[in-house]
Structure formats: C-alpha cells, structure tokens
VOSEBA-339829 format. One record per residue (C-alpha): residue in three letters; x, y, z. Coordinates in nm, 3 decimals. Example, Ala and Ser with C-alpha at 12.3 -4.5 7.8 and 13.67 -1.06 7.14 Angstrom:
2
aa,c1,c2,c3
ALA,1.230,-0.450,0.780
SER,1.367,-0.106,0.714
# end
This chain:
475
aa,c1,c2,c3
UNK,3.231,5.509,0.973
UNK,3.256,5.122,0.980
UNK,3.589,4.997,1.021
UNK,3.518,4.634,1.134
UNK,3.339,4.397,0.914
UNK,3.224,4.103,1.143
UNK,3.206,3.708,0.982
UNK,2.871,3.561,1.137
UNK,3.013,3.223,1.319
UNK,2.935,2.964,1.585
UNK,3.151,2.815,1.844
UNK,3.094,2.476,1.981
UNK,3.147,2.106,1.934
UNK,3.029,2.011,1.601
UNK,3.002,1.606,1.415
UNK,2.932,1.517,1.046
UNK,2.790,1.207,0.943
UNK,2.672,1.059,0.583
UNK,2.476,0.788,0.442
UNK,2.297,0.615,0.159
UNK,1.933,0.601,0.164
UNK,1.808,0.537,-0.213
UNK,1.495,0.308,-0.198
UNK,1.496,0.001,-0.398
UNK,1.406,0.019,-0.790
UNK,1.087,-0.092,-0.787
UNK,0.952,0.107,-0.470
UNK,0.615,0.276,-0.558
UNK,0.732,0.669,-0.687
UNK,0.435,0.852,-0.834
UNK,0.476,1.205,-0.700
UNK,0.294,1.395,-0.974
UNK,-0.104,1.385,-1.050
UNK,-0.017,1.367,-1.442
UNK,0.243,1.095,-1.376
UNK,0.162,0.761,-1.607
UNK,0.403,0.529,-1.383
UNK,0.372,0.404,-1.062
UNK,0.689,0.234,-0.986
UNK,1.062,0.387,-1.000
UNK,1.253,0.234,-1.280
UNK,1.585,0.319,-1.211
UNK,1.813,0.581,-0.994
UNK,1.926,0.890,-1.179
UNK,2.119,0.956,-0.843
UNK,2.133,0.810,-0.512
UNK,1.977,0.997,-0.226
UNK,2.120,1.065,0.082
UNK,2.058,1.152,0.493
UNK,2.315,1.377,0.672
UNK,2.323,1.393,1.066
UNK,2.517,1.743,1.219
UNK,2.537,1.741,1.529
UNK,2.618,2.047,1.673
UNK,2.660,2.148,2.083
UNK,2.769,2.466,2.271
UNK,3.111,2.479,2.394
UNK,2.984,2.413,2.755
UNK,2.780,2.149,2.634
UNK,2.460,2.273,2.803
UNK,2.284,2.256,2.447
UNK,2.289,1.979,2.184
UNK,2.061,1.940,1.903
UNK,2.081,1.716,1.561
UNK,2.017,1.773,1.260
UNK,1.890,1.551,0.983
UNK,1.910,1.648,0.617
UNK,1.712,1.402,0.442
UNK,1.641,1.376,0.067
UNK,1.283,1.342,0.014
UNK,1.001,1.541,-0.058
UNK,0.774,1.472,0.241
UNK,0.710,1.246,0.486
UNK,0.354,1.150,0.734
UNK,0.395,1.337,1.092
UNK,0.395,1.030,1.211
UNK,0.700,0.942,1.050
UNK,0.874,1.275,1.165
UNK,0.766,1.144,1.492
UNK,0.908,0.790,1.473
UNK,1.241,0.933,1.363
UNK,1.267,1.254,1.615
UNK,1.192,0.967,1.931
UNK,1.430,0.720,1.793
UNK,1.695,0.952,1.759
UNK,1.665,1.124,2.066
UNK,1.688,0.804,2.280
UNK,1.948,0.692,2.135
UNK,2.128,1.027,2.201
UNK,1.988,1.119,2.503
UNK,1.888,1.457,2.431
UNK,1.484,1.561,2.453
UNK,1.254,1.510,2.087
UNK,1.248,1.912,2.083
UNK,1.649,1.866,2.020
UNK,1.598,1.674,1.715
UNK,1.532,1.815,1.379
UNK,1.475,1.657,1.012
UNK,1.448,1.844,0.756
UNK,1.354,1.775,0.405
UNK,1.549,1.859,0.099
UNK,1.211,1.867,-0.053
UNK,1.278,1.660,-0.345
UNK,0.964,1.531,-0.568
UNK,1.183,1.291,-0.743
UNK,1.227,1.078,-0.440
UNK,0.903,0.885,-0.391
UNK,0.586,0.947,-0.185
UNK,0.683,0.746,0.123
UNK,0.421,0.721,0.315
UNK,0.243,0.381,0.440
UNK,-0.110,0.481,0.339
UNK,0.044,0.398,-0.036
UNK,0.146,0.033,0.040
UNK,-0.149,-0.135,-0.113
UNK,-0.044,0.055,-0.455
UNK,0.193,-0.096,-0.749
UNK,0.529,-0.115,-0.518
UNK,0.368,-0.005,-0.209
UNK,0.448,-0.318,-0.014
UNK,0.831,-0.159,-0.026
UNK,0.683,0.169,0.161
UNK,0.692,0.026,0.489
UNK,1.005,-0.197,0.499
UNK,1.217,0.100,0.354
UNK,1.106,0.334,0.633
UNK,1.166,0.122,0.930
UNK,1.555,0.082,0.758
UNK,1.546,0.453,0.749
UNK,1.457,0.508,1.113
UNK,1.750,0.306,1.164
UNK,1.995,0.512,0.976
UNK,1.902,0.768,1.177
UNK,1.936,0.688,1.454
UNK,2.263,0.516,1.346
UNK,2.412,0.861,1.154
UNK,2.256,1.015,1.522
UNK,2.500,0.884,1.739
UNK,2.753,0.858,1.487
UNK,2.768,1.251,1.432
UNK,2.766,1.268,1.855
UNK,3.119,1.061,1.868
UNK,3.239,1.250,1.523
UNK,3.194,1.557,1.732
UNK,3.520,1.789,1.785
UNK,3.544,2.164,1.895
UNK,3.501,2.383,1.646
UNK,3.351,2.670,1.430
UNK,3.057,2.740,1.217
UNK,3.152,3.026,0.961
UNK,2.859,3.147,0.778
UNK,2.899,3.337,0.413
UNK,2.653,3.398,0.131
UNK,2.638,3.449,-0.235
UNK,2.407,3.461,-0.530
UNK,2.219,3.197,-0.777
UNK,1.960,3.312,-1.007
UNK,1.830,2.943,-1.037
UNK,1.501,2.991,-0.824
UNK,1.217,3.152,-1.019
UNK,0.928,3.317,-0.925
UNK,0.595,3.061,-1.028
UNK,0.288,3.215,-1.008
UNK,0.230,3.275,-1.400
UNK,-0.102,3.402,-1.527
UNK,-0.182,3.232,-1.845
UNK,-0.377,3.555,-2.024
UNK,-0.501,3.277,-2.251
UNK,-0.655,3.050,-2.027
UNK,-0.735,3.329,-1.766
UNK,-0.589,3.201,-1.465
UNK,-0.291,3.104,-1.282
UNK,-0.067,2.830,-1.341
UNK,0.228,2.703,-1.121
UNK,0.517,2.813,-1.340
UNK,0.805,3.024,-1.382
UNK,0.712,3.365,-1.430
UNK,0.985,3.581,-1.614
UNK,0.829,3.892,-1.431
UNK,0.783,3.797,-1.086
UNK,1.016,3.862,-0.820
UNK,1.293,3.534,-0.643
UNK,1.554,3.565,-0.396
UNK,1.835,3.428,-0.510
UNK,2.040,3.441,-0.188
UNK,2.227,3.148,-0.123
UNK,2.361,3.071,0.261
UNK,2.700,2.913,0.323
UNK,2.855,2.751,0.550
UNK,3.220,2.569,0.690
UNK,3.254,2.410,0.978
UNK,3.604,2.390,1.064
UNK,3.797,2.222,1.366
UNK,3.963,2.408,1.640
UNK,4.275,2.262,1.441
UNK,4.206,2.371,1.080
UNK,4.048,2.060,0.920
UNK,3.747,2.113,0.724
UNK,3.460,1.887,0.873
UNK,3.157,1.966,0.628
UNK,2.975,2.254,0.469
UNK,2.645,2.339,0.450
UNK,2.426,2.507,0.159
UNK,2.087,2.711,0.207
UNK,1.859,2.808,-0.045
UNK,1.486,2.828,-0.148
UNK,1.413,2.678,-0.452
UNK,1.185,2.410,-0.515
UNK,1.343,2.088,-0.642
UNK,1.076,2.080,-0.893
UNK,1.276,2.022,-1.215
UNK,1.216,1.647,-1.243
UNK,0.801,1.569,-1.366
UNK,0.598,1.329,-1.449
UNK,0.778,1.221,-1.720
UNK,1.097,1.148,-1.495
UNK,1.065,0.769,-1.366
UNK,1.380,0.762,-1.189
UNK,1.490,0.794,-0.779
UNK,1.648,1.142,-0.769
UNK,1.743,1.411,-0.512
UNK,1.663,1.668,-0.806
UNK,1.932,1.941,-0.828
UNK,2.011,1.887,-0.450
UNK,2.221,1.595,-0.591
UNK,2.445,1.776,-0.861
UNK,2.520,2.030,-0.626
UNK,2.632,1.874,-0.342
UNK,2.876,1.670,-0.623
UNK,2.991,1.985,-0.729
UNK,3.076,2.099,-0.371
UNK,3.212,1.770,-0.273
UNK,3.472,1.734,-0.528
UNK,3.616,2.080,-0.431
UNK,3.600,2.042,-0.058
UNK,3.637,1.657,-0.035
UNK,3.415,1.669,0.274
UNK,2.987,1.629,0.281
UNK,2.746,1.897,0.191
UNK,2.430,1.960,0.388
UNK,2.130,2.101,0.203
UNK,1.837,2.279,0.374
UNK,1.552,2.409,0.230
UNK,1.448,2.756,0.221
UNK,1.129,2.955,0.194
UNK,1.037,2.804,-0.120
UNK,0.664,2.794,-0.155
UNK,0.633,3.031,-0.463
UNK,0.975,2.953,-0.612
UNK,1.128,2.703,-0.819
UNK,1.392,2.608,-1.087
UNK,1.327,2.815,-1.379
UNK,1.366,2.533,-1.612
UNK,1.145,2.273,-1.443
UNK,0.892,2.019,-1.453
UNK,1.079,1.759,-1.703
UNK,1.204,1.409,-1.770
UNK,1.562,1.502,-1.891
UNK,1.765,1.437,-1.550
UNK,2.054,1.663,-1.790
UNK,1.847,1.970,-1.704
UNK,1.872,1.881,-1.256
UNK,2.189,1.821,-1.330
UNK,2.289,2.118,-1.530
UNK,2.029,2.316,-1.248
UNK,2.270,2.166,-0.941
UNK,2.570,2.235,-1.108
UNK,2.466,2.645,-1.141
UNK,2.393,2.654,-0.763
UNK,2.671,2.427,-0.678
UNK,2.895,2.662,-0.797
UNK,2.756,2.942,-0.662
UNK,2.819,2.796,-0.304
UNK,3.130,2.716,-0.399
UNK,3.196,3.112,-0.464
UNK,3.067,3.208,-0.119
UNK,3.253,2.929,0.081
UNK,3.544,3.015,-0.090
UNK,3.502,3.396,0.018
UNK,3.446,3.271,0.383
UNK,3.788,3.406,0.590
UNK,3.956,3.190,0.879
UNK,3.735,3.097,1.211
UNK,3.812,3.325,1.494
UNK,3.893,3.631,1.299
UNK,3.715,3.948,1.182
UNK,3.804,4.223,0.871
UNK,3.947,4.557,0.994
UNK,4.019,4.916,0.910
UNK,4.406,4.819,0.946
UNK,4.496,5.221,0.835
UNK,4.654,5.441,0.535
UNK,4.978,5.334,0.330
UNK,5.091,5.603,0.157
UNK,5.230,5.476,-0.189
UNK,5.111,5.588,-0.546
UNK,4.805,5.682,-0.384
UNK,4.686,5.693,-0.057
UNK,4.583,5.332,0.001
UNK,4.332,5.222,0.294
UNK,4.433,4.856,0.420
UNK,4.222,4.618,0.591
UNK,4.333,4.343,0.760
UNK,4.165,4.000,0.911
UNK,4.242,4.012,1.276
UNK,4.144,3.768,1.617
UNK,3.828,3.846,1.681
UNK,3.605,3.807,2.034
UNK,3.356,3.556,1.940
UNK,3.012,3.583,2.107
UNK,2.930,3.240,2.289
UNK,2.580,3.258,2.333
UNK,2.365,3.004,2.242
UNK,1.956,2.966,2.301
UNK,1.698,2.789,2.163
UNK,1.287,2.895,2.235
UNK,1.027,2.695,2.034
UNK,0.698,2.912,2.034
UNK,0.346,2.735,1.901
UNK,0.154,2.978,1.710
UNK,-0.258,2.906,1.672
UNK,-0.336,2.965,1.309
UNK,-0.639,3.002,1.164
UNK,-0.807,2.735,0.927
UNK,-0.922,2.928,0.602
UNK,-1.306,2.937,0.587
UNK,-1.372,2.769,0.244
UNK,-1.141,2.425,0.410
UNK,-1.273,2.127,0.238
UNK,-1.456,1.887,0.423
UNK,-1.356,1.485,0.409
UNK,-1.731,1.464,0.272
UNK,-1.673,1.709,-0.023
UNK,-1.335,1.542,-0.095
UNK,-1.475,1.195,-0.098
UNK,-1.749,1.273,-0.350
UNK,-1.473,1.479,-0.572
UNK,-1.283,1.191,-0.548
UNK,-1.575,0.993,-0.635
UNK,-1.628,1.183,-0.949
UNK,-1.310,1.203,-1.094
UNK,-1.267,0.785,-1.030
UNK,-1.536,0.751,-1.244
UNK,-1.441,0.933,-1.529
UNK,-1.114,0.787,-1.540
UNK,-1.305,0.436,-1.556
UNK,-1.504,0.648,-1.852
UNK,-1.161,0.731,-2.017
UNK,-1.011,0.427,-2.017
UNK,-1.353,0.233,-2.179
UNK,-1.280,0.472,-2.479
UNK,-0.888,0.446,-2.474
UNK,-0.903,0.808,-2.421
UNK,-0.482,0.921,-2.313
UNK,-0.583,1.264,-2.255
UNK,-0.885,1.228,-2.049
UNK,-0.724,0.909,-1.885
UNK,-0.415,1.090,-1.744
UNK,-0.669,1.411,-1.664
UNK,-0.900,1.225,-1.460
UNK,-0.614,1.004,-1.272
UNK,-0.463,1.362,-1.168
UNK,-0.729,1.480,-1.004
UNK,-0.807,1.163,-0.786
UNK,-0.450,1.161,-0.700
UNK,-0.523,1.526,-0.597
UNK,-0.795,1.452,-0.395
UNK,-0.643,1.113,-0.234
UNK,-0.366,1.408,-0.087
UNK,-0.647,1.647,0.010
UNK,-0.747,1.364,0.219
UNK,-0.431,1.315,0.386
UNK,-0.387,1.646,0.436
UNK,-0.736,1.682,0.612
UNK,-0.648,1.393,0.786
UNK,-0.365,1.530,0.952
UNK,-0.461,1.891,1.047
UNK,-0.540,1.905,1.386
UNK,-0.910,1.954,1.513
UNK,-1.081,2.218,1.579
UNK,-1.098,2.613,1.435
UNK,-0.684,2.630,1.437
UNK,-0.400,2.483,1.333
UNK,-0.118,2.468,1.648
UNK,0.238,2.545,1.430
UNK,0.540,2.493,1.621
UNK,0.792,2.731,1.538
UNK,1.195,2.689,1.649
UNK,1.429,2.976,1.637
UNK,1.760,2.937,1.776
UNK,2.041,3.124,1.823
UNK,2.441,3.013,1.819
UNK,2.692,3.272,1.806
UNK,2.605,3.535,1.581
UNK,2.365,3.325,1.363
UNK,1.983,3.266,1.384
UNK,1.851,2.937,1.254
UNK,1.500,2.895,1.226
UNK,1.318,2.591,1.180
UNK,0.953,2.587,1.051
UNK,0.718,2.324,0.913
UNK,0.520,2.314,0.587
UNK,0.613,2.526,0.299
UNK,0.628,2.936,0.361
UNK,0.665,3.225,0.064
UNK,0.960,3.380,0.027
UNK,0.934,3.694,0.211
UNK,0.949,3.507,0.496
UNK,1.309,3.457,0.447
UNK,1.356,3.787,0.332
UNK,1.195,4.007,0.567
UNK,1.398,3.846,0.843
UNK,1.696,3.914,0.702
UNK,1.666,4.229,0.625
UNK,1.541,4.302,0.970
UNK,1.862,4.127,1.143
UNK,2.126,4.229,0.854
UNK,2.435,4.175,1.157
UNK,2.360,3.811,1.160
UNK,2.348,3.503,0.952
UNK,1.987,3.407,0.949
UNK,1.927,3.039,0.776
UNK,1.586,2.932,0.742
UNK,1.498,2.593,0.696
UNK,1.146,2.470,0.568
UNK,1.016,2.155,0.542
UNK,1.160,2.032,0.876
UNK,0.987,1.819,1.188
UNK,0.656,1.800,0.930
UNK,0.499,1.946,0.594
UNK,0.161,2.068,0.784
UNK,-0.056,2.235,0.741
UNK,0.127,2.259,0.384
UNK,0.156,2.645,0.223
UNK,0.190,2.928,0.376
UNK,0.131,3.199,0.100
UNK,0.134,3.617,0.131
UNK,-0.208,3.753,0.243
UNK,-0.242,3.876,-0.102
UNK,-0.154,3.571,-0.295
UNK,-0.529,3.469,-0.174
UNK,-0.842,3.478,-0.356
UNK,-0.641,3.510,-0.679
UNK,-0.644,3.082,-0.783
UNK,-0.307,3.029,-0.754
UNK,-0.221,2.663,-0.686
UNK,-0.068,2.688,-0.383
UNK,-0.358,2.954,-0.241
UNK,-0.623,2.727,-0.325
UNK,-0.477,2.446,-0.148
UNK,-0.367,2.586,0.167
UNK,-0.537,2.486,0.472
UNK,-0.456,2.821,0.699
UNK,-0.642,3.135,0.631
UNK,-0.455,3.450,0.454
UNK,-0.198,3.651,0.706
UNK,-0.098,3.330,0.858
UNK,0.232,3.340,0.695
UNK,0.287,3.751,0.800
UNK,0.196,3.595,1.208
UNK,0.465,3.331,1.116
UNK,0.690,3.617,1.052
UNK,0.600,3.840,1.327
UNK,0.660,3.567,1.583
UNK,0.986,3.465,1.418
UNK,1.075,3.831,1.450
UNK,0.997,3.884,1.829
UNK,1.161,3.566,1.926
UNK,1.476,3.615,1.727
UNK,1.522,3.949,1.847
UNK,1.489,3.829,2.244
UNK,1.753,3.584,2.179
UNK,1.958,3.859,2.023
UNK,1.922,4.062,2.294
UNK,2.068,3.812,2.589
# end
C-alpha cells in the first residue's frame, strides 16, 4: 500500500538569465519550400535566448543550458557557441548545451544563405548571438543561488499526430491526423531558492512549432512565444522552453499566416503549464499517509512532510554508431534534382505560371537542404550520435540531437515512472535530422523519406537512453 507520494526535485545551485535576440526586419527568413518571400517583414513577436545554469550542491558538476528560439542552426554554429561559452565559464564544451525551441518562424540562419535576398544579415546577426551567449553564460553563473528544481506535469492536447494518408491522392502528407496517436504530456518545472523566491520555470513538451507557413512573413517564436507570456504574467519570473520528441507531432491547427492561431495555440499550452506548476508542492517536502480522522466518515489524511532529498548527480554522454539508410542520396543525384527543378522554375516563370512557379521553387529549396544535410553527415557507412543523459536528484534529463518520434519520450517514461524524465530534442545539433519508428519506413511519409539513418535507429536511441539512465539510477 503506498503511503508516500514522492515530488521528483533537484538540489543544487541554480542561475536564470534572459535576453532579446530577434534578428533585424529585413534578415533573409524563407523557412518553407512553398514560401513566396524571402525577407522578414516585420516581428509578430520577439524571440528570445535563456541561459540556466544549474550546479550540484558540492559544486563538482556545472553545466548550462541555452534555450534558444530558432528552428535550426549549422553544427558549426552549435560549435562556435558551445566553445565560446565554455571559456568564458570555465567548464569543458561537453558542459554546455543549446537547445532549440524549434521554431520555423524564426529564419534559416545559417551562412551558406548570405548571398540570398537579406543574407548579408546572416552572418553579422550570428556573431552578436555568440555574444549573448556567452554574455547570458556567465551572467546565469553569478545569478546562481542554492536552490531546488521541483518537477510536475500536466496535460495539453495541442500536439497532433501528422502522418495523414490522403486516400485521394494515395499517399502521405505531413498533417494532422484526427486518428493517429500524440502525447500530450507536458513537463513542469520551478526552481525555487533555498529562501522561497521563485527564480524561473521551465516548460517541456513535444510539439512542433509548425503553426506559422509560408504565408506568415513575420519573425516569430511560434506558440513558444504566447506561452511563455502566459506563464510570465502569472509567475513574474522567465520561462524556459525545451523541445520534446516531436518528429511526428505538431499543432493541430498549423501551417498558416494568421499569427492569431500561434497565439491562441501558446495560450492553450501556456495554461496548461500553468495548471501543473501550480499543483507543484513546496521544495524539500514529500505527500504522506498522515492517518484516519474519524468524523462523518472515516476520513484518510495526507499530509506534505520534510522529505530526504537524494543528492546525486551524474552525467555520461554515450556516442551511438547509426546506420546510414541504404537508398541515402548522393550529392550527384541531388545536384542533378536540383538541376531539374531550377529549370522548370525558369520554365514557369517565362509563362507567368503561380502554380508551377511556387512548385518548382519548393523543390530546389528542398534539394538546396538535402545538400546541406549531406554535407554535414559524417563520412563513412555510420552516423556517430552523441547522446547525454544526466541525472540530478530524482530527475533524468536527456539531451539528444536531430528530431526523434514520440515514443521515444514515452517509452522512457513509462519505463522510469519514479522519476521526472525531460527530454530535450533539437539540442547541441539537428543531425542527422529524423529519427522515425522502424515502421514509419517504407510507407512515404515525409519525414521517412528524408531521414538519413536507416529504420531501428530511433528504437537503438532508446535502448541506449534506457541502459544509461538506469546505471545512473542505480548509483
């Protein structure tokens, strides 16, 4: 018979630090094949980088954590930050983390676009943000007080399954699917001071910030941004967003212009974190079987009582060889695609032809990305992912590159129900890109055809994740 119900927290020393990172108006912002713009017009909201830094009590292990809202950035950008910050820190690269809130209303920031309509603000904007970094870096370090993480979760119904099969066209489209299957967990978290101030909260959840299109024009975290204002004006202190296992879910009203609809998406899963933070019970404490009261009826009482907090904190980074899928594109292949497709958009536009005009211009912006995803595998027959789970108190955070299905996220916490479990996608790179179910494959979904590891590379993902967590469980 349970009678003690156990609040997954963290003790340490713990900083919060915020700042403004919208690119100019003007900066080059095409994120979507079927987009007619190239430039951002405007700002629907600003976007933002968060630094948490977050150390044991004996101060033996450090690590920071940057949320930043954007959808992706080059490796060698995740690089240039992770060095940067860790010299000016002092702590080793494999202590920094930056994670993407995954937006695709930010911009594509990456230099290889600076010879494009607004490109030649690529490069300037992401030297700045190296430098806010590495500012927000050390500025979370000297924030840093003792405290407590104290984990919680809820529900949102905002993610949506979207792998649809259109029975007309006889294939798969990426797109919310009113049958299909989307965890709608949502992971919370306070960190309070050892003296009762609230410092920050944090907000986990997989659900691609995909409701913004190719219509939309303007700089925008996506939903991220609405929800964090929702949060904010309750708790007065900043939100952190990470990114779940999001690869086959997003908003289930998506891929629009209206910023009313990320908005009105933000404000449902803002508000759903606010639920579980507000359910969250004091640091330090735990819920117990406090006895019988006999009154009307015989009443059981439970009580919140000082609990023993479990110290522990590790950190083991494993790299797991995955293997490239057989049918992987070749640059050659690509380059005559590409090749193709640049022609009949020249084609199109000779005959004023919209339809075929924003067609063709899709798929050479798809194969321009095949290329830079091609060019940044590594060589040879497998791709090397690094994989970080870590362990703080009775919570397991796990940070992974490129974007995994959900059962990822849902297997492991159903295997380690005891313990908060928060994984975060998206984070130190977005290689080798998808990482669908073995039997998503060989069915044409969009996110199948363009992954670059070979099927059952997401279940070894999870079966690593799995044996490492449960080592550092069981120091």
């Amino acid at each position: 018979m349970t009678t003690v119900v156990r609040t997954p927290q963290a003790r340490g020393s713990f900083g919060i630090a915020r700042a403004d990172i919208t690119p100019p108006v003007g900066i080059y912002h095409r994120m979507w094949g079927a987009a007619l713009h190239d430039r951002a017009t405007g700002v629907h909201r600003p976007l933002t980088a968060s630094a948490l830094w977050m150390q044991s009590s004996d101060e033996r292990d450090g690590i920071v954590l940057l949320c930043l809202d954007h959808c992706l950035l080059d490796p060698s950008e995740f690089t240039a930050i992770r060095d940067a910050v860790a010299a000016a820190v002092g702590i080793r690269i494999g202590d920094v983390f930056v994670a993407m809130s995954h937006t695709h209303g930010s911009a594509w920031m990456s230099r290889s676009r600076s010879h494009l309509p607004g490109g030649d603000l690529i490069g300037p904007y992401l030297d700045a943000t190296i430098e806010t970094c590495v500012c927000l870096a050390k500025e979370s370090r000297r924030n840093a007080v003792p405290g407590s993480l104290v984990f919680g979760s809820g529900r949102c119904s905002l993610a949506a399954h979207r792998d649809y099969f259109d029975a007309a066209e006889k294939r798969y489209v990426c797109g919310y699917d009113p049958e299909g299957a989307a965890d709608d967990t949502v992971m919370v978290a306070k960190c309070v001071s050892d003296d009762g101030k609230l410092l920050g909260t944090l907000v986990n959840y997989a659900c691609h910030p995909t409701t913004l299109a190719w219509k939309n024009t303007l700089i925008s975290p996506d939903y991220v941004g609405a929800m964090r204002e929702v949060v904010e004006s309750h708790t007065k202190v900043p939100c952190l967003f990470l990114q779940g296992a999001s690869g086959d879910l997003g908003p289930r009203e998506g891929f629009v212009g209206d910023t009313s609809i990320a908005d009105r998406n933000g404000r449902q899963l803002g508000f759903a974190a606010l639920s579980a933070l507000e359910a969250i019970p004091s640091p330090g404490t735990q819920f117990e079987y406090a006895g019988a009261v006999v009154s009307g009826a015989t009443l059981g009482t439970w009580e919140h009582r000082p609990a023993k907090l479990d110290a522990i904190w590790s950190r083991e980074t494993a790299v797991v060889p995955l293997s490239y899928r057989l049918e992987l594109p070749t640059e050659e292949q690509t380059r005559a695609e590409l090749r193709k497709w640049e022609a009949q958009e020249k084609e199109a536009r000779q005959h004023d032809d919209v339809l075929r005009i924003s067609e063709s211009r899709a798929h050479v912006e798809r194969m321009h990305r095949q290329l830079a995803r091609l060019s940044a595998l590594t060589p040879g027959p497998e791709y090397r992912m690094p994989l970080t789970v870590a362990r703080m108190g009775s919570t397991l955070w796990v940070f992974s590159p490129g974007e995994l299905y959900q059962t990822f996220q849902i297997e492991l916490r159903r295997q380690f129900p005891d313990v908060a479990v928060i994984v975060a996608t998206m984070t130190n790179d977005w290689q080798p890109g998808y990482f669908p179910s073995a039997s998503s494959y060989g069915r044409g979904i969009y996110q199948e055809t363009i992954a670059a590891v070979a099927p059952g590379s997401l279940e070894t993902l999870l079966e690593v994740a799995t044996q490492t967590a449960r080592r550092s469980l069981e120091c």
